[in-house]
Jmol script that loads the backbone (N, CA, C; Angstrom):
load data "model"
ATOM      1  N   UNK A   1       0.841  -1.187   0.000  1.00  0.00           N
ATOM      2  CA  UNK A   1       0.000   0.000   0.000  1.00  0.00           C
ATOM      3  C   UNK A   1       0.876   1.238   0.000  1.00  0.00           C
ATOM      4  N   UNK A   2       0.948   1.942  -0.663  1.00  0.00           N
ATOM      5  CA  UNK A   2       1.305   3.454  -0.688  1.00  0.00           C
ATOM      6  C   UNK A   2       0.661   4.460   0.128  1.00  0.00           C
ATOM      7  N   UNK A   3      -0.310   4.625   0.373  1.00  0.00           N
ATOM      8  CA  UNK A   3      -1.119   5.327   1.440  1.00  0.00           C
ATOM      9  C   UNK A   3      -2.191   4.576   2.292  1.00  0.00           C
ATOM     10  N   UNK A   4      -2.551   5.356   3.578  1.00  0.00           N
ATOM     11  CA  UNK A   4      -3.314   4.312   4.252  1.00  0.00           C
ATOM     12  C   UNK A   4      -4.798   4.482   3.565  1.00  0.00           C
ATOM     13  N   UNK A   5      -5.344   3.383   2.780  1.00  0.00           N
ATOM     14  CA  UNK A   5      -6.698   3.321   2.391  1.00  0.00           C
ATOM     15  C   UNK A   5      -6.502   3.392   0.722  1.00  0.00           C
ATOM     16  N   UNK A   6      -5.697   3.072   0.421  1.00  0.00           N
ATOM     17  CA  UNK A   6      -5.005   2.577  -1.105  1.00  0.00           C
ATOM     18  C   UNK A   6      -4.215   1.688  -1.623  1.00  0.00           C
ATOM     19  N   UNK A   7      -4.449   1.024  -2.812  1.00  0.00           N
ATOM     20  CA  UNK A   7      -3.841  -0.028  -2.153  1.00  0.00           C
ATOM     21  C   UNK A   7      -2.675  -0.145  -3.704  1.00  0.00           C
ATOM     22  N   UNK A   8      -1.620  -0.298  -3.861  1.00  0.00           N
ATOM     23  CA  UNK A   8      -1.028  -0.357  -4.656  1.00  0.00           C
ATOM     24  C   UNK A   8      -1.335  -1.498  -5.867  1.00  0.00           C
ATOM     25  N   UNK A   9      -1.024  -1.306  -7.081  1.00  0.00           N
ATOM     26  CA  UNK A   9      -1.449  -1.903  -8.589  1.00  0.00           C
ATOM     27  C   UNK A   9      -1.213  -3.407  -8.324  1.00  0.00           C
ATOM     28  N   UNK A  10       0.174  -3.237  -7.879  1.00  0.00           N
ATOM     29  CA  UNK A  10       0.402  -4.991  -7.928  1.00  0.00           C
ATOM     30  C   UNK A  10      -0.291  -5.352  -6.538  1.00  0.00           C
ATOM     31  N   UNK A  11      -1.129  -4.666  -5.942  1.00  0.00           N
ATOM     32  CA  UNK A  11      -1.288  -5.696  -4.834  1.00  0.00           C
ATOM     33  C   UNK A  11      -2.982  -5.633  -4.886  1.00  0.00           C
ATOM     34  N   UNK A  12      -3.586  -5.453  -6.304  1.00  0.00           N
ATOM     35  CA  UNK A  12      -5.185  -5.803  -6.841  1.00  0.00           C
ATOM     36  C   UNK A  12      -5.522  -7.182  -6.566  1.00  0.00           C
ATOM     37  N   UNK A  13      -6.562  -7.060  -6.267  1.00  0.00           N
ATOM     38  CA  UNK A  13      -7.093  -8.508  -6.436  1.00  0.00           C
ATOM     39  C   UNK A  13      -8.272  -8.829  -7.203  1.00  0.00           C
ATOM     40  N   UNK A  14      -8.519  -9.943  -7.590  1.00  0.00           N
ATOM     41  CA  UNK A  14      -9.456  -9.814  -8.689  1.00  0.00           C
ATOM     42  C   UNK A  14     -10.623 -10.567  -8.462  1.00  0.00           C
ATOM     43  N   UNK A  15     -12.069 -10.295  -8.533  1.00  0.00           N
ATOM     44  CA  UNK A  15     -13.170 -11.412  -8.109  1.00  0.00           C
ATOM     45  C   UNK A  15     -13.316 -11.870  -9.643  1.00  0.00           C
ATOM     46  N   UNK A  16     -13.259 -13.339  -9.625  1.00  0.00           N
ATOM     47  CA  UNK A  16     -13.838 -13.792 -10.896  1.00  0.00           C
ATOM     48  C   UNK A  16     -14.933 -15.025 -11.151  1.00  0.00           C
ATOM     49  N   UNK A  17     -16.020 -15.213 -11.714  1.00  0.00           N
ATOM     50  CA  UNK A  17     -16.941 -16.048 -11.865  1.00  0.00           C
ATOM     51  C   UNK A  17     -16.431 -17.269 -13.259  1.00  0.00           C
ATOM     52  N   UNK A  18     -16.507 -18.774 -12.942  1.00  0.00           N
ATOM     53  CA  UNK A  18     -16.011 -19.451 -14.160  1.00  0.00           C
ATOM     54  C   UNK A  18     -17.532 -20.110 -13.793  1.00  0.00           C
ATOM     55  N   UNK A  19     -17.387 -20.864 -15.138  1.00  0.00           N
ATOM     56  CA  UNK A  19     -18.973 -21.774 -15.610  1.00  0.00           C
ATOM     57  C   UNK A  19     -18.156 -23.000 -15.951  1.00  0.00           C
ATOM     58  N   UNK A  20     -18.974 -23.668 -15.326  1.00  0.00           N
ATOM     59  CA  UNK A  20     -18.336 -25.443 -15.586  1.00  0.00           C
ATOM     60  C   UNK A  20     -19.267 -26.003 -17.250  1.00  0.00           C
ATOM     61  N   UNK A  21     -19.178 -27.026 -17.720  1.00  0.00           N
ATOM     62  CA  UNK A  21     -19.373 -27.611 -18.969  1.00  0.00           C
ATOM     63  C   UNK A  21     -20.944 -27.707 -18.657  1.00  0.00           C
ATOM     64  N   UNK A  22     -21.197 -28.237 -17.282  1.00  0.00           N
ATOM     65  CA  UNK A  22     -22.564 -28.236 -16.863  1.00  0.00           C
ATOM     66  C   UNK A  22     -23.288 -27.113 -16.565  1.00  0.00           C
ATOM     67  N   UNK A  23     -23.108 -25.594 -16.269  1.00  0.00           N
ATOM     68  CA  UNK A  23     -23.844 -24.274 -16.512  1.00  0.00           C
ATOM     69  C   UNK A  23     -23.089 -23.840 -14.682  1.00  0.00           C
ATOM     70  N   UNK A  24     -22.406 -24.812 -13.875  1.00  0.00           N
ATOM     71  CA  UNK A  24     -22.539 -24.210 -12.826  1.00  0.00           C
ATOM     72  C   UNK A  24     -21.777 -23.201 -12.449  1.00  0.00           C
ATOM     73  N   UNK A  25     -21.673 -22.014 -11.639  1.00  0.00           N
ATOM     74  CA  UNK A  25     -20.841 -21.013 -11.494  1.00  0.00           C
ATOM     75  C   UNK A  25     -19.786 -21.126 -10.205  1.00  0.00           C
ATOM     76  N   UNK A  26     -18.621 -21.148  -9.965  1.00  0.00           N
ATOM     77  CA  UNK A  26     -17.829 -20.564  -9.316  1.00  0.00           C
ATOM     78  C   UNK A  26     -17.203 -19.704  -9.120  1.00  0.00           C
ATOM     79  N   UNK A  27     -17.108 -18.843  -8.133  1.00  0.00           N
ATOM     80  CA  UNK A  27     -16.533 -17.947  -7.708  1.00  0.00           C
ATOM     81  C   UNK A  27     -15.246 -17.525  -6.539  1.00  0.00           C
ATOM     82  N   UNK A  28     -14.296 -17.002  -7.186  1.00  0.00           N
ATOM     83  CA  UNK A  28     -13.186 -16.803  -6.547  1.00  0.00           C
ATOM     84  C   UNK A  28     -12.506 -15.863  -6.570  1.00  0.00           C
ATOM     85  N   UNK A  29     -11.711 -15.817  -6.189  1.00  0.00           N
ATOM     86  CA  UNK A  29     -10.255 -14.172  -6.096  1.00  0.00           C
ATOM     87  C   UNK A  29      -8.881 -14.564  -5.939  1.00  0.00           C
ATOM     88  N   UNK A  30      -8.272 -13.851  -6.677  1.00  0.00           N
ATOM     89  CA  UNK A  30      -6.819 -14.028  -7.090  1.00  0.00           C
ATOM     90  C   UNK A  30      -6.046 -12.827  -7.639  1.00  0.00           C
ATOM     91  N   UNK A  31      -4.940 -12.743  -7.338  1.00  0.00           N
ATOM     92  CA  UNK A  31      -3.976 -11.749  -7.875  1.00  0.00           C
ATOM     93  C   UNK A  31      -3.343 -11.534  -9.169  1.00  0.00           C
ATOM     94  N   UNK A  32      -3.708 -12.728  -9.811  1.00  0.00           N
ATOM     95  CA  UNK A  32      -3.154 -13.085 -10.927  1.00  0.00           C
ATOM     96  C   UNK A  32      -4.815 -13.965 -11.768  1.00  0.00           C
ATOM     97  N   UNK A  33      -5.414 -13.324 -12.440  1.00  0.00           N
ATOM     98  CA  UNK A  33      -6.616 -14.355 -13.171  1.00  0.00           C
ATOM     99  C   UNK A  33      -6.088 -14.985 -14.201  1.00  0.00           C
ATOM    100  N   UNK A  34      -5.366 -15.201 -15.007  1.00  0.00           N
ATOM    101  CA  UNK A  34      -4.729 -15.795 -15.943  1.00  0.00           C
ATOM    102  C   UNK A  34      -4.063 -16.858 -15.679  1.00  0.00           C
ATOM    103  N   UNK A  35      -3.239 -16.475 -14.686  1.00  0.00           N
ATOM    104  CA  UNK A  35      -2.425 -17.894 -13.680  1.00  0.00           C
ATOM    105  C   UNK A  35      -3.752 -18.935 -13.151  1.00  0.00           C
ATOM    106  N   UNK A  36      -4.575 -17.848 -12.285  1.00  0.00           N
ATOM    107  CA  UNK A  36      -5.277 -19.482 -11.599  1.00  0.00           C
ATOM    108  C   UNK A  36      -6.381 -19.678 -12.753  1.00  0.00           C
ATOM    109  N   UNK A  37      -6.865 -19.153 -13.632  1.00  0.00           N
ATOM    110  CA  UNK A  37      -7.892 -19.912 -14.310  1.00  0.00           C
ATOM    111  C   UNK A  37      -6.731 -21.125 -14.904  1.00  0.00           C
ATOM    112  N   UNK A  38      -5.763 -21.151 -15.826  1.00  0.00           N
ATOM    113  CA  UNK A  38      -4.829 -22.363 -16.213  1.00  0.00           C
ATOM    114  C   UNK A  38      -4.380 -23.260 -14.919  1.00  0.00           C
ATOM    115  N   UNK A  39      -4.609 -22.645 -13.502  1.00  0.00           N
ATOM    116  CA  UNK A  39      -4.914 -23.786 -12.369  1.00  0.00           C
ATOM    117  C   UNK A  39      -6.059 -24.575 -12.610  1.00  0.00           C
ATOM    118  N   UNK A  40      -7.016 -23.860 -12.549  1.00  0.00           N
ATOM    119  CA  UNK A  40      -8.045 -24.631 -12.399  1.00  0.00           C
ATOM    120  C   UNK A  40      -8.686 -25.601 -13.921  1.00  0.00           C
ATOM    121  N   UNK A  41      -8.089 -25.081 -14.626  1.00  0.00           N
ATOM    122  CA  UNK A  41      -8.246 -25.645 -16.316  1.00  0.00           C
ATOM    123  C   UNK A  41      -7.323 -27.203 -16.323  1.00  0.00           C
ATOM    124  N   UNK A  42      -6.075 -26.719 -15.388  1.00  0.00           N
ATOM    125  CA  UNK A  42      -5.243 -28.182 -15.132  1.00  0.00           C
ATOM    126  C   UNK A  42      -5.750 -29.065 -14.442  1.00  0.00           C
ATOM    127  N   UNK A  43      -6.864 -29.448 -14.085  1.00  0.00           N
ATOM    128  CA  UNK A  43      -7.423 -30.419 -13.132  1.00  0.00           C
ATOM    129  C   UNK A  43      -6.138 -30.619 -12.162  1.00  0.00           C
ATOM    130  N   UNK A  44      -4.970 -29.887 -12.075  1.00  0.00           N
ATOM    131  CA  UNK A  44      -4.126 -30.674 -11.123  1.00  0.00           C
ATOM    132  C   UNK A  44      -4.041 -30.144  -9.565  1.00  0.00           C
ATOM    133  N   UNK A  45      -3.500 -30.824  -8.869  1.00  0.00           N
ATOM    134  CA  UNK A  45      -3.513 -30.219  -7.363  1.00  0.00           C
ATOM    135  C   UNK A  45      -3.880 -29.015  -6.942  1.00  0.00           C
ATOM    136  N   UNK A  46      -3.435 -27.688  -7.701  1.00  0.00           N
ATOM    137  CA  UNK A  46      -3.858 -26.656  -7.772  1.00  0.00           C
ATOM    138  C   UNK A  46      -5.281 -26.128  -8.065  1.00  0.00           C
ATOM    139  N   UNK A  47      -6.287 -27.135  -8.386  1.00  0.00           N
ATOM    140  CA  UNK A  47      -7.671 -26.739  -8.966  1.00  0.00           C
ATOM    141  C   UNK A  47      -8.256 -26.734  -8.013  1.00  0.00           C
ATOM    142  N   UNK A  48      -9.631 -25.544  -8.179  1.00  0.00           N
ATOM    143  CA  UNK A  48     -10.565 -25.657  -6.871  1.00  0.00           C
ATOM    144  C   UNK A  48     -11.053 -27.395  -6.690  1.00  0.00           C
ATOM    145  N   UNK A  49     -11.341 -27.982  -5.981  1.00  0.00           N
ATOM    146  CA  UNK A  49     -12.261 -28.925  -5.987  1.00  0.00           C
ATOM    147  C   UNK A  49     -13.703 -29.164  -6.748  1.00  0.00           C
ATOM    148  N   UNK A  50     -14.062 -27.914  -6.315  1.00  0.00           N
ATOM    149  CA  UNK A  50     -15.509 -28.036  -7.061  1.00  0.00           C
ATOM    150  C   UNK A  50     -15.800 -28.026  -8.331  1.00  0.00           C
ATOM    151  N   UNK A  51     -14.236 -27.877  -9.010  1.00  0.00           N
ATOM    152  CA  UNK A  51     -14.244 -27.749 -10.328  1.00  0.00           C
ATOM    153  C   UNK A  51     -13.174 -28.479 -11.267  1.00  0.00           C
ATOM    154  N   UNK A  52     -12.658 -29.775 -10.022  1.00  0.00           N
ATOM    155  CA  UNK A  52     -12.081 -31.208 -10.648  1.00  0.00           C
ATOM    156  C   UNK A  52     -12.620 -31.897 -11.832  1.00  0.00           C
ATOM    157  N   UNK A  53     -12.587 -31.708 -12.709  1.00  0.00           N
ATOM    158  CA  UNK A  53     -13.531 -32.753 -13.684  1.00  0.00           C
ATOM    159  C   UNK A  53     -14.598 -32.237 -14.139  1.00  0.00           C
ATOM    160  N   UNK A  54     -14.637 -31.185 -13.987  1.00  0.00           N
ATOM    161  CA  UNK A  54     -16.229 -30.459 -14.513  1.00  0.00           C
ATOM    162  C   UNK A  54     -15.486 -29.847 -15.769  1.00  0.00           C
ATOM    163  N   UNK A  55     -14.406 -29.497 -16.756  1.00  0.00           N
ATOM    164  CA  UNK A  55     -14.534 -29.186 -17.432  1.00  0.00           C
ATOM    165  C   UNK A  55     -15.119 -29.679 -18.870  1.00  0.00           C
ATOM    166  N   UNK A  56     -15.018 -28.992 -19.971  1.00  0.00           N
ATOM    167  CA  UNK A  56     -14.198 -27.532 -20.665  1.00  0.00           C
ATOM    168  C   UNK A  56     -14.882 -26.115 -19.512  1.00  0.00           C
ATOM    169  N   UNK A  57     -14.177 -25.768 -18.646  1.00  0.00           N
ATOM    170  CA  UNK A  57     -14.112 -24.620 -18.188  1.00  0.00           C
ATOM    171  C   UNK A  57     -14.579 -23.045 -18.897  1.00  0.00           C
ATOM    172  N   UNK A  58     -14.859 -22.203 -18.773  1.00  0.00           N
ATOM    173  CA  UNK A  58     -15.281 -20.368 -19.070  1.00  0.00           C
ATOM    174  C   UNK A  58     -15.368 -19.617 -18.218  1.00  0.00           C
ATOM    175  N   UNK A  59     -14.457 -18.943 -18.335  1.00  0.00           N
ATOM    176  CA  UNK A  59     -13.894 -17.617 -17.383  1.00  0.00           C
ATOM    177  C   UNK A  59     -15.074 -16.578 -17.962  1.00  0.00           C
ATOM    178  N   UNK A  60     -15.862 -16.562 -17.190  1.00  0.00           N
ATOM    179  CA  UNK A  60     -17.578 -15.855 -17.308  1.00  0.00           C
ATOM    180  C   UNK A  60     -17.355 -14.114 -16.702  1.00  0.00           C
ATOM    181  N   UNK A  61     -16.478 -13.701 -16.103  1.00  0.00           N
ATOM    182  CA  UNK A  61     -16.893 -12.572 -15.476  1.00  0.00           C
ATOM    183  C   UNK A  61     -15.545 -12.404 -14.341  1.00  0.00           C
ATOM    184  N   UNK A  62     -14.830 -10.723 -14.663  1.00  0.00           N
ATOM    185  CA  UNK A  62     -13.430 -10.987 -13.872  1.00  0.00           C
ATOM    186  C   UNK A  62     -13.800  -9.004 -13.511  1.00  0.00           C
ATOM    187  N   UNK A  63     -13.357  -8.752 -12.219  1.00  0.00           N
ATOM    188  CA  UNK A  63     -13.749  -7.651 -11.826  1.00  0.00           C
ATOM    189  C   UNK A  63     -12.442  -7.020 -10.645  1.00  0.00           C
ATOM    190  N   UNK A  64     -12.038  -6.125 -10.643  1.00  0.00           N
ATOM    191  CA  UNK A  64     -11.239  -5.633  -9.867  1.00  0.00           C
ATOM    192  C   UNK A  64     -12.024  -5.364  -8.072  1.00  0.00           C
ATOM    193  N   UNK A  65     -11.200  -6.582  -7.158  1.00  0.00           N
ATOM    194  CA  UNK A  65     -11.914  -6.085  -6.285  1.00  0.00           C
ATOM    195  C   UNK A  65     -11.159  -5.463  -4.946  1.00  0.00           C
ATOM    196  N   UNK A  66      -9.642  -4.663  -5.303  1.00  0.00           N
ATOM    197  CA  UNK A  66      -8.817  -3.938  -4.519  1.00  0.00           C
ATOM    198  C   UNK A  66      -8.332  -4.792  -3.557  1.00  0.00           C
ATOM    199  N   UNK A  67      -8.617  -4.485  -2.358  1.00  0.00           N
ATOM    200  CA  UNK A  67      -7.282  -4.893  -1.816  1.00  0.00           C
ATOM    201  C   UNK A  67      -7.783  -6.799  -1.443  1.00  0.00           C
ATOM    202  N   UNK A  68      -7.111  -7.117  -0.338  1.00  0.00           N
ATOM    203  CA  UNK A  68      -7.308  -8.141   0.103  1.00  0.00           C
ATOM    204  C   UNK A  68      -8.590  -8.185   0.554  1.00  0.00           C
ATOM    205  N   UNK A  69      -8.741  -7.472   1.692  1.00  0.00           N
ATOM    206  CA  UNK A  69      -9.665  -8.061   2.566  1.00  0.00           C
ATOM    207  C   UNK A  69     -11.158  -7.492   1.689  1.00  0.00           C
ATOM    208  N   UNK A  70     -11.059  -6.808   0.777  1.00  0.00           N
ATOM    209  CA  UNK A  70     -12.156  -6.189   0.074  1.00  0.00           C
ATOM    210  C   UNK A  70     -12.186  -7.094  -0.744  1.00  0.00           C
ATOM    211  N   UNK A  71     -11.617  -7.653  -1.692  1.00  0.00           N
ATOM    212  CA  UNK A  71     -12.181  -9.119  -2.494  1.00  0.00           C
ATOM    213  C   UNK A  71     -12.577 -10.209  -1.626  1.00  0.00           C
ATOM    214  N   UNK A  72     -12.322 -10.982  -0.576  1.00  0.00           N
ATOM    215  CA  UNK A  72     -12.753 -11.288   0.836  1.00  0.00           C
ATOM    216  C   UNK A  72     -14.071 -11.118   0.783  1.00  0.00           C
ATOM    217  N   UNK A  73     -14.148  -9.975   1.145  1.00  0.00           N
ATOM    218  CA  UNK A  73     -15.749  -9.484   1.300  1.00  0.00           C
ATOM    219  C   UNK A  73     -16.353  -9.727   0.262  1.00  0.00           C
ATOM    220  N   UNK A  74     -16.185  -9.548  -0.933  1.00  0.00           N
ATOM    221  CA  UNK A  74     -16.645  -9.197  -2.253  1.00  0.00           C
ATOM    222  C   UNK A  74     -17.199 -10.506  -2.610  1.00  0.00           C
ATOM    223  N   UNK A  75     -15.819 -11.575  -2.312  1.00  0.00           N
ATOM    224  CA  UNK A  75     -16.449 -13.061  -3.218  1.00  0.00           C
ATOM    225  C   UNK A  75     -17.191 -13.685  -1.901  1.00  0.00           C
ATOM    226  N   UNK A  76     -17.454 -13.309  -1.026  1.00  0.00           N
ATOM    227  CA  UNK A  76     -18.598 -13.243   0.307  1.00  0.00           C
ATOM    228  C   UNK A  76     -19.956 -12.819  -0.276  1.00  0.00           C
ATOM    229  N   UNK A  77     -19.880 -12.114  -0.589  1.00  0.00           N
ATOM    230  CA  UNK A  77     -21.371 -11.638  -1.117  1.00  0.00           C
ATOM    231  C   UNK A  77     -21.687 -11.954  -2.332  1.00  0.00           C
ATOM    232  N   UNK A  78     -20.707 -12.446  -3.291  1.00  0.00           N
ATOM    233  CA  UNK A  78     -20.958 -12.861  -4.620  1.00  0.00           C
ATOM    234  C   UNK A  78     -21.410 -14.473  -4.598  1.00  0.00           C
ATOM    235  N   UNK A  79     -20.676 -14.769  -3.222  1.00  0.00           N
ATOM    236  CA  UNK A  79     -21.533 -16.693  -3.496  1.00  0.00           C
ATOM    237  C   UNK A  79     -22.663 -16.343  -3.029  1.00  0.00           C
ATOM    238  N   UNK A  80     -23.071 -15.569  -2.322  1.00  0.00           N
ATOM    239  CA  UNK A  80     -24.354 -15.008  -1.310  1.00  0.00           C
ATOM    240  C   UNK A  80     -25.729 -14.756  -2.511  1.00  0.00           C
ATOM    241  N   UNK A  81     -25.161 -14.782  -4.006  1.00  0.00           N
ATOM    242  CA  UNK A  81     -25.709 -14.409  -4.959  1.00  0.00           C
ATOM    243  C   UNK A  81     -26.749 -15.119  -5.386  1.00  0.00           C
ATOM    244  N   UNK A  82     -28.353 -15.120  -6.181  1.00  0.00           N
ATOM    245  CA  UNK A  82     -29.072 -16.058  -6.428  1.00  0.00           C
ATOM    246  C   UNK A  82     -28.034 -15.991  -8.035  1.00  0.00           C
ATOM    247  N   UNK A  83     -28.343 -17.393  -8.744  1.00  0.00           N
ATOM    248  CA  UNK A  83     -27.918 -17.443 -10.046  1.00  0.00           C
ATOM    249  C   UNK A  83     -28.413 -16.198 -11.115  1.00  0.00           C
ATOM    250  N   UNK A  84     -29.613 -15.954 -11.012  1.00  0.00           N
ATOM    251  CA  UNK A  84     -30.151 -14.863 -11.922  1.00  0.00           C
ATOM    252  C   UNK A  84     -29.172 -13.184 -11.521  1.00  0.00           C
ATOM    253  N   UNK A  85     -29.109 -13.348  -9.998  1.00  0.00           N
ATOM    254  CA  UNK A  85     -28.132 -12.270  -9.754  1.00  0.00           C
ATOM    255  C   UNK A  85     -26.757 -12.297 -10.172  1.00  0.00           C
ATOM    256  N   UNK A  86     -26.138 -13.630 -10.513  1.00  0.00           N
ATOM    257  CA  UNK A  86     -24.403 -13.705 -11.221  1.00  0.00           C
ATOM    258  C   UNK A  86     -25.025 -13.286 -12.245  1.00  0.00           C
ATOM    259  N   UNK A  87     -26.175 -14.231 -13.016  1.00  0.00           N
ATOM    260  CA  UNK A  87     -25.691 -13.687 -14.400  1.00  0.00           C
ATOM    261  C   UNK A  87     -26.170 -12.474 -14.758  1.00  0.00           C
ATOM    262  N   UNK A  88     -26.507 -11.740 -14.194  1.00  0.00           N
ATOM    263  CA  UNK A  88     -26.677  -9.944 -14.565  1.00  0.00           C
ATOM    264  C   UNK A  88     -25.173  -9.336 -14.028  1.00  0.00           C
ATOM    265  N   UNK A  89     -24.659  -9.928 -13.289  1.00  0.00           N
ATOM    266  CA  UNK A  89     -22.739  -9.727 -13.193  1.00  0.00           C
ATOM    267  C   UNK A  89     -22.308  -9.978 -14.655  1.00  0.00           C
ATOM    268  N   UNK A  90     -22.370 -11.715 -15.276  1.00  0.00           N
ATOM    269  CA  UNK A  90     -21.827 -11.716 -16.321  1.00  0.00           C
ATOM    270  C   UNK A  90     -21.980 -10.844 -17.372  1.00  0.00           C
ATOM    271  N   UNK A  91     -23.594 -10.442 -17.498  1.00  0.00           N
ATOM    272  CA  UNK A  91     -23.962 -10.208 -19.110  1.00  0.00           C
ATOM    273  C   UNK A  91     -23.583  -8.323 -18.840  1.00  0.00           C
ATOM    274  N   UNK A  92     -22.900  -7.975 -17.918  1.00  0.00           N
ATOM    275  CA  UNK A  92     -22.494  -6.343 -18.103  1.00  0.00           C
ATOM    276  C   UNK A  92     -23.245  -5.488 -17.373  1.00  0.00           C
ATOM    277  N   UNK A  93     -24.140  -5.893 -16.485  1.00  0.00           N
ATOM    278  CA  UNK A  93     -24.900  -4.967 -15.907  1.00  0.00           C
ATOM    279  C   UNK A  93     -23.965  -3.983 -14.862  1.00  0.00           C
ATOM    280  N   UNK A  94     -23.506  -2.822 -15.392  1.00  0.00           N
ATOM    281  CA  UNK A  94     -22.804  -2.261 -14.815  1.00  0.00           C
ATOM    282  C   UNK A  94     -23.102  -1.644 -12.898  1.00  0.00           C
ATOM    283  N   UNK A  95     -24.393  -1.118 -13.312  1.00  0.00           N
ATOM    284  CA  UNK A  95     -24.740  -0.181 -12.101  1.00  0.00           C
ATOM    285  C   UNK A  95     -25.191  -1.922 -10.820  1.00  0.00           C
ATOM    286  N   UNK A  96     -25.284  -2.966 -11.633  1.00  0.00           N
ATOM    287  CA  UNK A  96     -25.577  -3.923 -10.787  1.00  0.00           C
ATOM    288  C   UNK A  96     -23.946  -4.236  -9.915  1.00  0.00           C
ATOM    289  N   UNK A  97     -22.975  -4.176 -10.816  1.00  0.00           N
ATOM    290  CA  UNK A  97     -21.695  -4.546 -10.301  1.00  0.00           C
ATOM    291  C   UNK A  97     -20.769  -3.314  -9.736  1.00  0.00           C
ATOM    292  N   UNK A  98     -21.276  -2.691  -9.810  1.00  0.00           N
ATOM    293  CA  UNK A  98     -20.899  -1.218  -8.705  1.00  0.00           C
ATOM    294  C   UNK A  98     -21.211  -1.038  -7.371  1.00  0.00           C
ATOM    295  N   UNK A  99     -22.881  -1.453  -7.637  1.00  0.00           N
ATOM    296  CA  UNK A  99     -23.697  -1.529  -6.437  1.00  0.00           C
ATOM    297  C   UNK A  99     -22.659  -2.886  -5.185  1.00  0.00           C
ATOM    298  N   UNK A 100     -22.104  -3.686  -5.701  1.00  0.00           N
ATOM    299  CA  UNK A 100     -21.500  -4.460  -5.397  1.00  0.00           C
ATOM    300  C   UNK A 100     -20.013  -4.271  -4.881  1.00  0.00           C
ATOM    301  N   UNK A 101     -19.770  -2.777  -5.532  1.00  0.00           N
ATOM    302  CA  UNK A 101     -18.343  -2.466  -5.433  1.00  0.00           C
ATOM    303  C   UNK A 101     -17.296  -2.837  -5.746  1.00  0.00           C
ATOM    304  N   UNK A 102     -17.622  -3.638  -7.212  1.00  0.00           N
ATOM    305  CA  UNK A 102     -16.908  -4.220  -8.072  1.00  0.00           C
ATOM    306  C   UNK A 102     -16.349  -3.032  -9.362  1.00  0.00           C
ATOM    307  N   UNK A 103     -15.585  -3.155  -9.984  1.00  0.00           N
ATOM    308  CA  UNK A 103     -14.988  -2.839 -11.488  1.00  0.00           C
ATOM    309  C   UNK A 103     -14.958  -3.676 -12.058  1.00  0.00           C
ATOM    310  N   UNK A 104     -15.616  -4.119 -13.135  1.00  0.00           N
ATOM    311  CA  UNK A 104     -15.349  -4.807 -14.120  1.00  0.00           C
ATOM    312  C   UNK A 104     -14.331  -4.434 -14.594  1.00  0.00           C
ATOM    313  N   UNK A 105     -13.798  -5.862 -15.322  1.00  0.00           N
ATOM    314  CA  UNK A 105     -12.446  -5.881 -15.801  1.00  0.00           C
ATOM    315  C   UNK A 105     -12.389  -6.943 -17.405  1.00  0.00           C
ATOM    316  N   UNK A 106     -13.526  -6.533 -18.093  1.00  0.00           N
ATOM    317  CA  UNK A 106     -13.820  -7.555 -19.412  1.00  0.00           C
ATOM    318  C   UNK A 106     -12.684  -7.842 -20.081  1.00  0.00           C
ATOM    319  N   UNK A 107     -11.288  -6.775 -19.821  1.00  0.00           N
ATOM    320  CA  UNK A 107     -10.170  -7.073 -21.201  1.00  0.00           C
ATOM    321  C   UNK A 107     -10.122  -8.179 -20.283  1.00  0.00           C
ATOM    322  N   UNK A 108      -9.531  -8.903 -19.324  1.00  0.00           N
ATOM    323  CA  UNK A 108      -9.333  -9.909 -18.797  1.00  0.00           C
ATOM    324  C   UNK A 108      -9.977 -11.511 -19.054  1.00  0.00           C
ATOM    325  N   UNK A 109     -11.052 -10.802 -20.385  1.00  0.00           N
ATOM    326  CA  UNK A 109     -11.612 -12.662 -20.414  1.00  0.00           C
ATOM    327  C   UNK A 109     -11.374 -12.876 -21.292  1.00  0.00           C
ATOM    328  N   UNK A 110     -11.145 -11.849 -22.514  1.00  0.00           N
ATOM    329  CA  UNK A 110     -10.922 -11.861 -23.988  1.00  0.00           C
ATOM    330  C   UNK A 110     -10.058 -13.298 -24.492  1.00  0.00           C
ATOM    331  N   UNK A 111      -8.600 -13.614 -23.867  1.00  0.00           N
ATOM    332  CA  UNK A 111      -8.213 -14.808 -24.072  1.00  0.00           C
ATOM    333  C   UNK A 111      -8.240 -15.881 -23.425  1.00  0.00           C
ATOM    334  N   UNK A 112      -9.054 -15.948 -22.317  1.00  0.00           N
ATOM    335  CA  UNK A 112      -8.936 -17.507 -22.016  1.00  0.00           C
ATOM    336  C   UNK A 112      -9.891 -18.204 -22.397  1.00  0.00           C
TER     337      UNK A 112
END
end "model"
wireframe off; spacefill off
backbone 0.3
color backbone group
């Protein structure tokens, strides 16, 4: 952090929603989304559980959610979500993912 209540670039964290082959959604946070989605795409030690064997995998929705303990909170209230409420996250509903205190971050899905 550079100041108290800011939190420096490299130390973002990111909330992101993936869809399993079967429609289901997971949700998580990471510092790096590119690194752990190819975790979790590897079925290997590194993969969530809930998403062992459920692929071909889709990185559905990736959002800047600052520091630590604020993505914490963030993917707290995002499993807290009914399904109809993720997918108005996925499909761009902006003022829905604000309200949330999220930033979308769409260049982030473009290649995986």
């Amino acid at each position: 952090m550079d100041q108290v209540g800011s939190v420096d670039e490299t130390d973002l964290w990111y909330l992101y929603l993936i869809e399993t082959a079967s429609g289901h959604l997971y949700c998580g946070i990471t510092l790096d989304v590119s690194r752990r989605f190819k975790e979790h795409c590897s079925n290997g030690r590194r993969t969530a559980r809930f998403l062992r064997g459920k692929g071909p995998l889709a990185l559905r929705f990736v959002a800047v959610a600052g520091a630590h303990g604020d993505a914490l909170r963030a993917e707290r209230q995002v499993k807290k979500l009914s399904r109809p409420q993720k997918l108005r996250l996925i499909s761009g509903d902006r003022a829905f993912s604000l309200k949330l205190k999220l930033t979308p971050a769409a260049e982030l899905i473009g290649g995986s």
